[in-house]
C-alpha positions as CSV (number, residue, x, y, z in Angstrom):
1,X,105.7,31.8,-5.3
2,X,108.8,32.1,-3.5
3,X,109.3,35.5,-5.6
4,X,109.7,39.0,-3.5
5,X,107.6,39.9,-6.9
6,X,105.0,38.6,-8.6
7,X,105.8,37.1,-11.9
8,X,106.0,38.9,-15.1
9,X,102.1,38.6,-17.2
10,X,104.4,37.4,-20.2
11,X,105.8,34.8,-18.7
12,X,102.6,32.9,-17.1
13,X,101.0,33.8,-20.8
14,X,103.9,32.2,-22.7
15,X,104.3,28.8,-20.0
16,X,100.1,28.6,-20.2
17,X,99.9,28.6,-23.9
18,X,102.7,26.3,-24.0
19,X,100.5,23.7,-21.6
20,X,97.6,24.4,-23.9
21,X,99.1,23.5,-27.2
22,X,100.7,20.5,-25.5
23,X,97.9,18.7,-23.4
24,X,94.9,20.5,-25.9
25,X,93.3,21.7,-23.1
26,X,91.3,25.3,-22.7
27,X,92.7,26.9,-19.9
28,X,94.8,27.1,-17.3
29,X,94.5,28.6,-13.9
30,X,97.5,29.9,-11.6
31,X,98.2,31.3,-8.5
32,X,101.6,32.9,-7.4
33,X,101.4,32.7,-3.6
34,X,100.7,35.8,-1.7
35,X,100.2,38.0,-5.8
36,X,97.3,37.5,-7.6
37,X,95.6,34.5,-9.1
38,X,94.6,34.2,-12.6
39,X,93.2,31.9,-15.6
40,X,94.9,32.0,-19.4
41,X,92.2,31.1,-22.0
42,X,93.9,29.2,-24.8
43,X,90.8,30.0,-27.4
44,X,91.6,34.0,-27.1
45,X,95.1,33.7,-26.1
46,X,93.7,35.9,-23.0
47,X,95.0,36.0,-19.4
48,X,93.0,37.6,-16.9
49,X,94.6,38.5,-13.7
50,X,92.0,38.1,-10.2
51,X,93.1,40.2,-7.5
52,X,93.0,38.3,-4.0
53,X,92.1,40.3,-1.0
54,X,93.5,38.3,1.8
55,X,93.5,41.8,4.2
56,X,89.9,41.2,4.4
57,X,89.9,37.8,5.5
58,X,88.4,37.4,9.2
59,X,91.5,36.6,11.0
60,X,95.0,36.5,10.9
61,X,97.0,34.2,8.3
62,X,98.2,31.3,10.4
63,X,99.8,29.1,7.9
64,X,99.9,28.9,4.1
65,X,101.1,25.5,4.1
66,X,98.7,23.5,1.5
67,X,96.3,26.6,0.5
68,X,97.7,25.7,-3.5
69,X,96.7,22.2,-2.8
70,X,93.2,23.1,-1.3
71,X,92.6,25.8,-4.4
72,X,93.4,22.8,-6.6
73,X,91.3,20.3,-5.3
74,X,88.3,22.2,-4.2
75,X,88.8,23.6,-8.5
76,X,88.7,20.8,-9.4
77,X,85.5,18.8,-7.5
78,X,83.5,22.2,-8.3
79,X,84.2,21.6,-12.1
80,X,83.6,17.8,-12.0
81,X,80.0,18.8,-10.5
82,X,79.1,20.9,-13.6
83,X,80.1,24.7,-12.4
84,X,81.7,27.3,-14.6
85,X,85.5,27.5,-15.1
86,X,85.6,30.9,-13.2
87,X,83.1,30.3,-10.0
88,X,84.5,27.2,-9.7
89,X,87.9,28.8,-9.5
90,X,86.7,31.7,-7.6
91,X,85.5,28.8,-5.0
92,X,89.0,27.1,-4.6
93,X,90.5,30.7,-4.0
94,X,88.0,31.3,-1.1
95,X,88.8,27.2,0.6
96,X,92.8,28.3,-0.2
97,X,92.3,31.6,1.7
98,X,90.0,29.7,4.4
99,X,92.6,27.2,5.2
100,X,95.3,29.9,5.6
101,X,93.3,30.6,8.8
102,X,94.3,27.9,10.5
103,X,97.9,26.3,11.5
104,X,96.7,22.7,9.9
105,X,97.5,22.1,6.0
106,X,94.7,22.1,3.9
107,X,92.2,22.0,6.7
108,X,89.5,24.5,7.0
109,X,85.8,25.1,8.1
110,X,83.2,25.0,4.6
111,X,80.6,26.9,6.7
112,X,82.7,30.0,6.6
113,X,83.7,30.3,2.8
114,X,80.0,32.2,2.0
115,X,80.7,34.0,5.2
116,X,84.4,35.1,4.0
117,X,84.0,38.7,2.6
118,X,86.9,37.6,0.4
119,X,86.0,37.6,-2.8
120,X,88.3,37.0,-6.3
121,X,87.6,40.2,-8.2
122,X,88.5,40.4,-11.9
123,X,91.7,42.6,-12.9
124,X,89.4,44.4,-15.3
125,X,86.9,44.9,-12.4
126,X,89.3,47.4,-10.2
């Protein structure tokens, strides 16, 4: 997000829902630049906010450029290979942080995501 704020809960509810009746799928994940992530459940009508806690990543932030591509794409291979909706999301926040480390788009190191003490914590968790 471009946003000096994060965007409103209502809104991301109302435009997930909206994707979820129109392309019948289950649920939709999000991210709003620097504000927390989140997935919308279309089943329970649920959205559940996951706080990201880039202050503790090892380093400082070198370049955003391509992190929303890199949480997409490593999303999406870890659901492809069988994981659950959330870990695998939880997993493409960690590569998006990762490759904010370093001044190349949507390049990072894999060794260093189980060694990130970043971690996607639940809203409901704080």
């Amino acid at each position: 997000s471009d946003a000096a704020v994060p965007r409103p809960a209502d809104l991301i509810s109302q435009a997930a829902s909206s994707l979820c009746k129109k392309y019948g799928i289950h649920i939709v994940f999000y991210t709003d630049g620097p504000f927390d992530a989140g997935c919308y459940f279309a089943q329970s009508d649920r959205l559940i906010p996951i706080m990201k806690c880039f202050a503790q990543l090892p380093g400082p932030l070198r370049s955003p450029i391509g992190a929303g591509d890199t949480v997409a794409g490593t999303t999406f291979a870890r659901l492809l290979a069988g994981y659950d909706d959330l870990d695998a999301f939880a997993f493409g926040l960690s590569c998006g942080a990762a490759s904010c480390l370093t001044s190349e788009n949507a390049v990072f190191d894999l060794d260093i995501i189980p060694k990130l003490p970043y971690k996607p914590i639940l809203s409901s968790e704080k």
